[in-house]
PANULUM-85900 format. One line per field, with one value per residue (C-alpha): residue number from 1; residue in one letter; x, y negated, z negated. Coordinates in steps of 0.001 Angstrom, whole numbers, plus 500000, padded with zeros to 6 digits. Layout:
num = (NUM  ...)
residuo = (a  ...)
c1 = (X  ...)
c2 = (Y  ...)
c3 = (Z  ...)
END
This chain:
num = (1  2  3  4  5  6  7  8  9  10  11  12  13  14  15  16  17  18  19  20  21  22  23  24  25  26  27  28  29  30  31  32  33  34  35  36  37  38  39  40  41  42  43  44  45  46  47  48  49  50  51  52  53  54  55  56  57  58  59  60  61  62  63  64  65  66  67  68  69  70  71  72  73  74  75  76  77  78  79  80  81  82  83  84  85  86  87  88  89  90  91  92  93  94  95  96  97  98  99  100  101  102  103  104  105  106  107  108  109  110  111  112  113  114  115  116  117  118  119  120  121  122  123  124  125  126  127  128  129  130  131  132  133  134  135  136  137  138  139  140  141  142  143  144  145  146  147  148  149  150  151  152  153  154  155  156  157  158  159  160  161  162  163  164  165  166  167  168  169  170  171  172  173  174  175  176  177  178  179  180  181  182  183  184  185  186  187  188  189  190  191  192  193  194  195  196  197  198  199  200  201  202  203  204  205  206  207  208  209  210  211  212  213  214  215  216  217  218  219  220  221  222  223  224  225  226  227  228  229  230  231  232  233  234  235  236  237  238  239  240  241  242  243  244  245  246  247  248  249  250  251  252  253  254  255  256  257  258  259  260  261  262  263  264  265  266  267  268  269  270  271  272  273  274  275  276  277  278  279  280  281  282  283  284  285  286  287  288  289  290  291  292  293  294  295  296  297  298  299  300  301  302  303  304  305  306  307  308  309  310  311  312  313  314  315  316  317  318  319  320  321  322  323  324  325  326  327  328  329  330  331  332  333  334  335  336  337  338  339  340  341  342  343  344  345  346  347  348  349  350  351  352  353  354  355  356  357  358  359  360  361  362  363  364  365  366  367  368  369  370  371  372  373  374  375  376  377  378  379  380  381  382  383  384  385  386  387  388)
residuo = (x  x  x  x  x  x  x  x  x  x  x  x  x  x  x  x  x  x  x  x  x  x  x  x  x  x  x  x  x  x  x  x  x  x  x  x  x  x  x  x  x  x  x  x  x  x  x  x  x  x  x  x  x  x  x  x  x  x  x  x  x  x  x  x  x  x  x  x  x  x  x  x  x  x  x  x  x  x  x  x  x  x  x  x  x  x  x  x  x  x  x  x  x  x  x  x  x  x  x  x  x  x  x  x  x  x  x  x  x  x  x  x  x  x  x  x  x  x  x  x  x  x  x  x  x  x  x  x  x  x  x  x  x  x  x  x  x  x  x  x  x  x  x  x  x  x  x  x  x  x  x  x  x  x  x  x  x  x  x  x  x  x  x  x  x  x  x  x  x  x  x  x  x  x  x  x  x  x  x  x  x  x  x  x  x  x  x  x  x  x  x  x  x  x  x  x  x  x  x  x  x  x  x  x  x  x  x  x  x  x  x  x  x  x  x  x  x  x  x  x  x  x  x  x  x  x  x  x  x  x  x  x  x  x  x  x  x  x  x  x  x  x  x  x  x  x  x  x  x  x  x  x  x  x  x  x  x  x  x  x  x  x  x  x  x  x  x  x  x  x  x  x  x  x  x  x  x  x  x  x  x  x  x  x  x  x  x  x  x  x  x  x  x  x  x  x  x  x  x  x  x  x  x  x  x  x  x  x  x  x  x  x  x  x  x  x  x  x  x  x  x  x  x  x  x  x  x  x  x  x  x  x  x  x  x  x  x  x  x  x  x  x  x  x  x  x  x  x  x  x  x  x  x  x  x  x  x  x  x  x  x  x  x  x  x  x  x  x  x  x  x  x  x  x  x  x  x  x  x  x  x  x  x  x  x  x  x  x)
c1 = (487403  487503  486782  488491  486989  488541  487902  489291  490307  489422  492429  492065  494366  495397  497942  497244  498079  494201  495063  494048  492526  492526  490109  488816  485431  484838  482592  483955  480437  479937  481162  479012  476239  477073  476491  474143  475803  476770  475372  476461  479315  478865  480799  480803  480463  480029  479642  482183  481803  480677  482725  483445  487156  490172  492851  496306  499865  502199  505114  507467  507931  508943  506824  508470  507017  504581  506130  509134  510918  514426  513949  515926  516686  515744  517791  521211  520817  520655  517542  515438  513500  512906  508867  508372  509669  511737  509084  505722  502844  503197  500805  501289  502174  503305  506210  509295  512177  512131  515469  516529  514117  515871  518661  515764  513112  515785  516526  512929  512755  515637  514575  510617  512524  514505  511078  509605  512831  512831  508603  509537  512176  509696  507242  509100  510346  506694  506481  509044  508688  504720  506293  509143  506015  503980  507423  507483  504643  504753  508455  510098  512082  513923  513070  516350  515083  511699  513572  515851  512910  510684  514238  514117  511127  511329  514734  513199  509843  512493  514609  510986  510245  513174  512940  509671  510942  514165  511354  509056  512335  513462  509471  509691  513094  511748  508859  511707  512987  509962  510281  507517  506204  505588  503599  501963  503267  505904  509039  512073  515321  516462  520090  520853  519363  518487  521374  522981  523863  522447  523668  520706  519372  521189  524468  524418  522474  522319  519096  517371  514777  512707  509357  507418  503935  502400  498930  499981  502302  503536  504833  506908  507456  509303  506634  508579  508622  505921  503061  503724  503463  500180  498201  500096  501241  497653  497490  499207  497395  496836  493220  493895  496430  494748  491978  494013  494486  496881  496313  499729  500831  503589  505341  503657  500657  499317  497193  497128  494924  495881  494621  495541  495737  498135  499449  502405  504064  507464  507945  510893  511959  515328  517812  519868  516836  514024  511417  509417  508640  505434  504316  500763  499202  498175  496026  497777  495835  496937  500968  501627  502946  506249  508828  511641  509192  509055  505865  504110  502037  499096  498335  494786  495113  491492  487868  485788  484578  482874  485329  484960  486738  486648  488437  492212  490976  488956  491947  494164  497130  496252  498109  496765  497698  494954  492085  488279  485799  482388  478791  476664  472727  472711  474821  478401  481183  483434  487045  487119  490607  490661  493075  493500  494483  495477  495253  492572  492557  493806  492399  490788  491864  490090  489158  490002  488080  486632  483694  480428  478704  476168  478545  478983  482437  483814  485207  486061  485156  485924  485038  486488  485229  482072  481044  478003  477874  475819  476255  476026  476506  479763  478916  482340  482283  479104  480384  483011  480791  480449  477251  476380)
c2 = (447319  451081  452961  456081  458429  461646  465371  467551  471521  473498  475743  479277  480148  479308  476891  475707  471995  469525  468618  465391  464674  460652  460724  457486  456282  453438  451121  447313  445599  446900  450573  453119  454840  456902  460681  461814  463284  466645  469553  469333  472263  475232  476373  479195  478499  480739  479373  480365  482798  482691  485695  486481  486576  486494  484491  486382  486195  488992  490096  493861  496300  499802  502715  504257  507847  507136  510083  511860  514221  516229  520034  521140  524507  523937  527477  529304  532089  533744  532841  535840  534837  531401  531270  528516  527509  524686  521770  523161  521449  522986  521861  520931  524656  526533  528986  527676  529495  532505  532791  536490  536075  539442  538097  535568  537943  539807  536027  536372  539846  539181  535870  537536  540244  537337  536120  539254  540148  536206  536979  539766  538440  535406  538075  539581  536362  535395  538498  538160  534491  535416  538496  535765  533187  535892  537523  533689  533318  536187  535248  537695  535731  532423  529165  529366  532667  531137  528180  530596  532669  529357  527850  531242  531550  527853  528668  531874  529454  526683  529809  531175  527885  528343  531372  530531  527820  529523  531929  529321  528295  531529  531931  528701  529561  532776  530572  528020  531432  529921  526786  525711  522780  519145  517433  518009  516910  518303  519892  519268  522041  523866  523431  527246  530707  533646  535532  532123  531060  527878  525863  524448  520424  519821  520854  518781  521762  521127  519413  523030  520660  517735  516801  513415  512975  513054  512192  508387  505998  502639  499769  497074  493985  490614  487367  483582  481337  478961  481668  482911  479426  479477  482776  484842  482529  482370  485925  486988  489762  492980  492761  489490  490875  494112  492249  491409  493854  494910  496324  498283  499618  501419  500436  502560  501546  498853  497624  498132  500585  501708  499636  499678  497124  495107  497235  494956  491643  491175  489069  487121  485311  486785  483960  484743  484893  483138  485654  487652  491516  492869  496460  497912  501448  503040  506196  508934  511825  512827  512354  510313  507413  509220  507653  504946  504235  500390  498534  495509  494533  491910  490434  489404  485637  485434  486109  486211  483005  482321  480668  480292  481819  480665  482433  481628  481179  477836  476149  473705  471533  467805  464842  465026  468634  471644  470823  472422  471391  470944  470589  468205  468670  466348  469062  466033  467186  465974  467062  467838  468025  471321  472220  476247  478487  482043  484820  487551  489590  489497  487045  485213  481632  480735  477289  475288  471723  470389  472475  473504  476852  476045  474112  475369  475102  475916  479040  479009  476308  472774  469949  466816  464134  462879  464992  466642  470259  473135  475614  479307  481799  483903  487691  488594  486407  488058  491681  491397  489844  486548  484200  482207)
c3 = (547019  546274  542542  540830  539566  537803  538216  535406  536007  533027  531881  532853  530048  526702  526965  530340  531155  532728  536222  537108  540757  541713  544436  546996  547229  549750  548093  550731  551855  555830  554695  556145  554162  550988  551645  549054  545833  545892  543325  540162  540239  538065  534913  532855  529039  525897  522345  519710  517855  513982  512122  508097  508409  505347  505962  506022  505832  507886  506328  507171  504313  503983  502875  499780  497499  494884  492870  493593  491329  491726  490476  487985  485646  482781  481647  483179  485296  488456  490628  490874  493537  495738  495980  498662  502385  503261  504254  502128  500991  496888  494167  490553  488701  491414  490849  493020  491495  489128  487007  485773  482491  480974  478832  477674  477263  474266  473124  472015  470828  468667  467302  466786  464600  462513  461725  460569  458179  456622  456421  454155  452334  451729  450331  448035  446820  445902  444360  441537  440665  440112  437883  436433  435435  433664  431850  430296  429313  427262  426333  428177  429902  429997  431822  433785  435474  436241  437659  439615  440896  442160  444059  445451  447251  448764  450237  452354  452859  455243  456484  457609  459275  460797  461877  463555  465492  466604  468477  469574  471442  472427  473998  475447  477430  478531  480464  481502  483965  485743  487740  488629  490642  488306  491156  493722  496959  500169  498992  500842  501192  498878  497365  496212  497420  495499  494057  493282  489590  487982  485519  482492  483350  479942  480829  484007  486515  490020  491721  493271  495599  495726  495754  497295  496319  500022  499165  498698  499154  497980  500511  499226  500608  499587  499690  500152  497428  498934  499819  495991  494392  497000  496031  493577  490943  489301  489189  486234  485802  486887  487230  489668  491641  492794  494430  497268  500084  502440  506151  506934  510065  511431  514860  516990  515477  518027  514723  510733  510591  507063  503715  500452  497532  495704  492115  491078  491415  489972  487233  488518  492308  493555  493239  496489  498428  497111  497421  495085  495355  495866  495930  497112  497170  500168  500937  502642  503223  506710  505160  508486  506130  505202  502932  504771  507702  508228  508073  509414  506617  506038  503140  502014  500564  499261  499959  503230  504450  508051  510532  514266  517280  520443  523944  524388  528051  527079  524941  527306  526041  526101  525772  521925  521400  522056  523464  524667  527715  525826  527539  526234  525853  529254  530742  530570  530261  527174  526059  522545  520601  518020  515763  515991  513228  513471  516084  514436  517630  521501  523111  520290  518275  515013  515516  512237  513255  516379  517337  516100  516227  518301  520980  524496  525546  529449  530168  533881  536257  537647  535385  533716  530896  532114  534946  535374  535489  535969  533177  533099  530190  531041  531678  530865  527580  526919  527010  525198  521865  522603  521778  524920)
END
């Protein structure tokens, strides 16, 4: 009669299938004399490790301008003089284009001369109704001249008002010869040279340049109808919603090294595709992040909480789905089924259920369910963070 026993091959990588090893053990009456057991074999094991990590969701966006504004002439003219390069870095208020301001400049001398004649006029006007009230008084004269005199001086009081806006919009076209820069931000080419003629913004004028607001960005993104019924639907607000970060990166980028936070979720799910836009904020003070680049992006879907991660290298596939070699406190070996959650880094699997902090689990070595081993912490394990 001869027993079985079974010798288990930890996986050396995530995924890997156990090997099972039937070996023979004559144990018939008149069999020679058992050899005496052999050492225990060795195994390296590391604990998992305990880290605060947020769970996620991955989606791709596109980095779009926070501001971007089309110049326009906001007067006719010829331009003067073009005061930037194609491709600068320009800040709110500085000059861009300077429009010939001398057909504006006697727009306002004229207009500042209209206002002194109806200041005048208004003057005298005062003048004789004060004369007209006294002549009545001591019936000199009638009540219609009074009447005449007092309808008099409030028609040159409005033509003064007008007068003095007609120059305050003569003074403000003279300063619209100046186009200057609304934001601050890089401006791209320029559509006419000096020498050229523009046509006013309210006659339909042409679009001289345009600036994008470099110093941040917005990425947009579209978010399925299931993770918003999951995280976003109980965040009407805006308070709510900008809690949640974002980790963005480009596709060079061989991580999302950039973060920013959620500023808006639309108010209504796109019919033909069942999703629900989302827009978030970003930092950009090096302008890498220009306008049009795609992004990977990675949504925070709540707070910090402790989770485990243990080595892909330890994870095998068993009959009942993932599995992990664990060392008991007699040094026996036990498989323990896990279920596995997301991938926070290379190399790494949260562990959702199955293990406990303080648990050593086989990294590299020959074992099985019920053997006796001889554990060691893994130097390699060790190096890299981990918590033998």
């Amino acid at each position: 009669m001869r027993s079985i026993w079974l010798t288990l091959i930890g996986a050396g990588a995530a995924g890997a299938s156990v090997a099972i090893a039937p070996q023979l053990v004559p144990s018939s009456p008149g069999a020679a004399p058992a050899q005496a057991a052999p050492p225990a074999p060795q195994v390296e094991v590391v604990s998992p490790e305990t880290r605060k990590l947020t769970d996620t969701a991955e989606f791709l966006g596109r980095i779009e301008a926070f501001e971007t504004v089309g110049i326009r002439a906001r007067v006719g003219g010829v331009i003067d003089e073009v005061a930037f390069r194609d491709g600068d870095h320009v800040k709110e208020g500085d000059l861009l284009f300077r429009i010939d301001p001398r057909p504006y400049r006697i727009a306002l001398e004229q207009a500042e001369a209209a206002l002194r004649q109806k200041r005048e006029q208004s003057k005298l006007a005062q003048s004789r109704r004060a004369r007209t009230t006294e002549l009545m008084e001591r019936a000199a004269a009638s009540r219609d001249a009074l009447e005449a005199a007092v309808a008099h001086e409030g028609t040159l009081a409005a033509e003064v008002a007008a007068a003095e806006a007609a120059a305050a919009a003569a003074k403000l076209d003279l300063t619209f010869t100046e186009v200057r820069a609304p934001i601050s931000g890089r401006i791209g080419a320029t559509a006419l040279t000096r020498g050229n003629h523009v046509v006013a913004a309210s006659t339909g004028g042409t679009v001289l340049a345009g600036i994008v607001a470099v110093d941040r960005v917005k990425v947009t993104f579209d978010v399925d109808e299931a993770r918003y019924l999951g995280f976003l639907a109980d965040r009407p607000d805006r308070a709510r919603q900008e809690r949640l970060g974002v980790a963005v990166g480009l596709t060079t980028d061989a991580d999302r090294p950039h973060r920013g936070q959620v500023d808006f979720v639309d108010n209504t799910v796109d019919r033909t595709t069942g999703t629900v836009r989302v827009r978030a904020v970003l930092p950009n003070p090096h302008g890498r992040l220009a306008p049009g680049l795609f992004a990977r992006v990675r949504l925070d879907l709540g707070e910090p909480r402790d989770v485990l991660l243990v080595d892909e290298r330890a994870v095998a596939a068993g009959a009942g789905g993932r599995m992990v070699l664990v060392v008991g406190n007699d040094n026996t070996v036990e498989a323990r089924p896990v279920v596995l959650g997301a991938t926070p880094e290379p190399g790494k699997r949260v562990v959702l259920s199955g293990l406990a902090p303080n648990e050593r689990v086989i990294l590299k070595g020959l074992a099985g369910p019920g053997m006796k081993v001889s554990p060691v912490a893994s130097v390699t394990a060790s190096a890299e963070g981990g918590k033998p």
